[in-house]
C-alpha positions in Angstrom: 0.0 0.0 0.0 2.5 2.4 0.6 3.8 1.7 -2.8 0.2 3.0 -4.0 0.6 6.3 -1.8 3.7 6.9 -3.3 2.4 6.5 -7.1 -0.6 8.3 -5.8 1.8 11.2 -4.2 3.9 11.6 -7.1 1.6 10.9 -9.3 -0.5 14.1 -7.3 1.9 16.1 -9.6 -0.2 15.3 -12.4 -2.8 17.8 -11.2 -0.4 20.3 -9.0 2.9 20.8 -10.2 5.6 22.7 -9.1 5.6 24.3 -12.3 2.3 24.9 -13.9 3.1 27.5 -16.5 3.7 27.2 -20.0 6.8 26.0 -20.9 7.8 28.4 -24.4 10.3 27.7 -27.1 10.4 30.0 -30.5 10.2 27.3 -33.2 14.1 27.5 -35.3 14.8 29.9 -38.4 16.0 26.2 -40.2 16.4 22.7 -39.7 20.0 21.4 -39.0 20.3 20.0 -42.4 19.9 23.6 -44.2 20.1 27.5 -43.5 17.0 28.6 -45.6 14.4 29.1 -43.2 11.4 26.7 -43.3 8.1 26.0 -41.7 8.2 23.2 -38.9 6.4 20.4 -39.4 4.2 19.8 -36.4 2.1 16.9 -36.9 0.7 18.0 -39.8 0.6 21.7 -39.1 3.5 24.5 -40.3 4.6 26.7 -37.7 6.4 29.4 -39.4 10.0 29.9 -38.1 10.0 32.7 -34.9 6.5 31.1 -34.2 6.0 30.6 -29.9 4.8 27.0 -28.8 3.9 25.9 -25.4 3.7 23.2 -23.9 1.4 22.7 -20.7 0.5 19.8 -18.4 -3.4 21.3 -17.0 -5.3 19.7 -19.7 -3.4 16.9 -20.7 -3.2 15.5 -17.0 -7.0 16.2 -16.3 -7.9 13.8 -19.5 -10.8 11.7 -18.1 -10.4 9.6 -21.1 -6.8 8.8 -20.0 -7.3 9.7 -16.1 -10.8 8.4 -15.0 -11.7 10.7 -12.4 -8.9 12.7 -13.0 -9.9 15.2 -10.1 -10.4 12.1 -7.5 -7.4 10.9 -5.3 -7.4 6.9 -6.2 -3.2 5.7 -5.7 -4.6 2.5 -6.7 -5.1 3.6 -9.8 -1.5 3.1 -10.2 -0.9 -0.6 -9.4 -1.2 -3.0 -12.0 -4.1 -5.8 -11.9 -3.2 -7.4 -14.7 -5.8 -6.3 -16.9 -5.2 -2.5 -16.8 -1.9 -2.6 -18.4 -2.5 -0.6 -21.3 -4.3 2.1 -19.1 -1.1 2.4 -17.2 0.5 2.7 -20.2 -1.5 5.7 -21.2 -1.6 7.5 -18.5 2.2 7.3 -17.5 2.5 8.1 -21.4 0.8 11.4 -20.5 2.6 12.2 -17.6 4.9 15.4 -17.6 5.0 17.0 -14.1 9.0 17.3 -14.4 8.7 18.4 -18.2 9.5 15.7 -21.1 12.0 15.2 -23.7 15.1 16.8 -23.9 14.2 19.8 -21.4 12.9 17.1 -19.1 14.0 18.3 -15.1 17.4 16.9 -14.6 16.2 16.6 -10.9 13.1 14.0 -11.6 15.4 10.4 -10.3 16.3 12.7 -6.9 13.1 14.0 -6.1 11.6 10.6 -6.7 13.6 9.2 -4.8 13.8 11.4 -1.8 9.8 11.1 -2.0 10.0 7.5 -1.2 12.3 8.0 1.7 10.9 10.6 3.0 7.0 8.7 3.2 8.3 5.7 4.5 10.0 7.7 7.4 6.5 9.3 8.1 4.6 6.3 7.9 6.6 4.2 10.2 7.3 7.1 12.6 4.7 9.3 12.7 0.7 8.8 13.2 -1.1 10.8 11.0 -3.5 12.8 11.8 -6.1 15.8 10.8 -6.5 18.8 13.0 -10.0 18.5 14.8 -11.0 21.6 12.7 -10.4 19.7 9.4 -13.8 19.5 7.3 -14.6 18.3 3.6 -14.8 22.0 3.4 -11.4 23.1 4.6 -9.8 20.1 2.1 -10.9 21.3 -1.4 -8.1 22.0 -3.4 -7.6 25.2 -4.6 -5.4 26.2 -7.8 -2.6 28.7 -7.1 0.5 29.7 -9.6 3.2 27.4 -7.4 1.7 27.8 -4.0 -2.1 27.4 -3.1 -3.4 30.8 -1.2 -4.8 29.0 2.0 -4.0 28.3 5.2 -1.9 24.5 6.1 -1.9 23.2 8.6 0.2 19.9 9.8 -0.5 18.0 12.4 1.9 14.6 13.6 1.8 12.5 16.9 4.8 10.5 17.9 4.9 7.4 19.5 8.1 6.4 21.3 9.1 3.5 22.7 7.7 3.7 26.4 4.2 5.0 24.7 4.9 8.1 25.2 2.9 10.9 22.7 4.5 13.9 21.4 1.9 16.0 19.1 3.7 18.7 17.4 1.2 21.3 15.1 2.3 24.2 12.9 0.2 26.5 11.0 1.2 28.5 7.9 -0.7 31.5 7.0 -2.5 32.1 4.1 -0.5 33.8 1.3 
């Protein structure tokens, strides 16, 4: 399961990315074979040279015909069951939250890993918890440029070996 939490936690970068601005590029004066500036072909469609593309993650990773219930938190989604192979194959197809390509995050293997480590410290160290004040309310994800503008709060209880508790709570403010 905690396999799951971690596809399901990474995986939560499908829907809010560090990053989730438009990633530009001007489209070449020429091809590397010639200096006499040509359209580029783009799957079927010319983009005249000096022409800005983008490239953005929002709508791609919000697919309900690749994501089912894209909006829904479901890390099982993510494990396979032997007869959802080629769903995980599209969706993992259509997963960019560290870019893709040759502009691809050179940081993506790290901050995987550290991911992993980092849960499986929590979960073996910490009970979780929500704040008593936590409501369905108070959870609804909000969009924001790189932060979301609302208050978090995080709440952990720790256990020790003579059963001792330890609750720590911090609070950032809304930004």
């Amino acid at each position: 399961m905690l396999t799951a939490c971690y596809n399901g936690s990474f995986k939560g970068l499908r829907l809010y990315g560090a990053a989730p601005s438009l990633l530009e590029r001007i489209v070449p004066n020429s091809s590397v074979k010639t200096s006499i500036p040509e359209a580029f072909d783009l799957m079927g469609y010319a983009l005249p040279p000096g022409t800005v593309v983008a490239t953005q993650a929002w709508s791609a990773h919000r697919d309900s015909t690749v994501f089912p219930a894209p909006e829904t938190f479901i890390p099982e989604r993510w494990l396979e069951t032997g007869d959802n192979e080629e769903q995980l194959e599209a969706m993992n197809r259509h997963m960019m939250p560290f870019g893709t390509g040759s502009r691809v995050c050179g940081g993506q293997n790290l901050a995987q890993m550290v991911l992993r480590i980092v849960m499986a410290a929590i979960v073996r160290n910490f009970d979780l918890l929500s704040p008593l004040e936590t409501t369905k309310k108070s959870m609804e994800i909000r969009d924001g440029f790189v932060c979301p503008s609302l208050t978090f709060i995080a709440f952990l209880e720790i256990t020790n070996s003579t059963n001792r508790r330890l609750s720590f709570r911090r609070q950032w403010p809304a930004i």
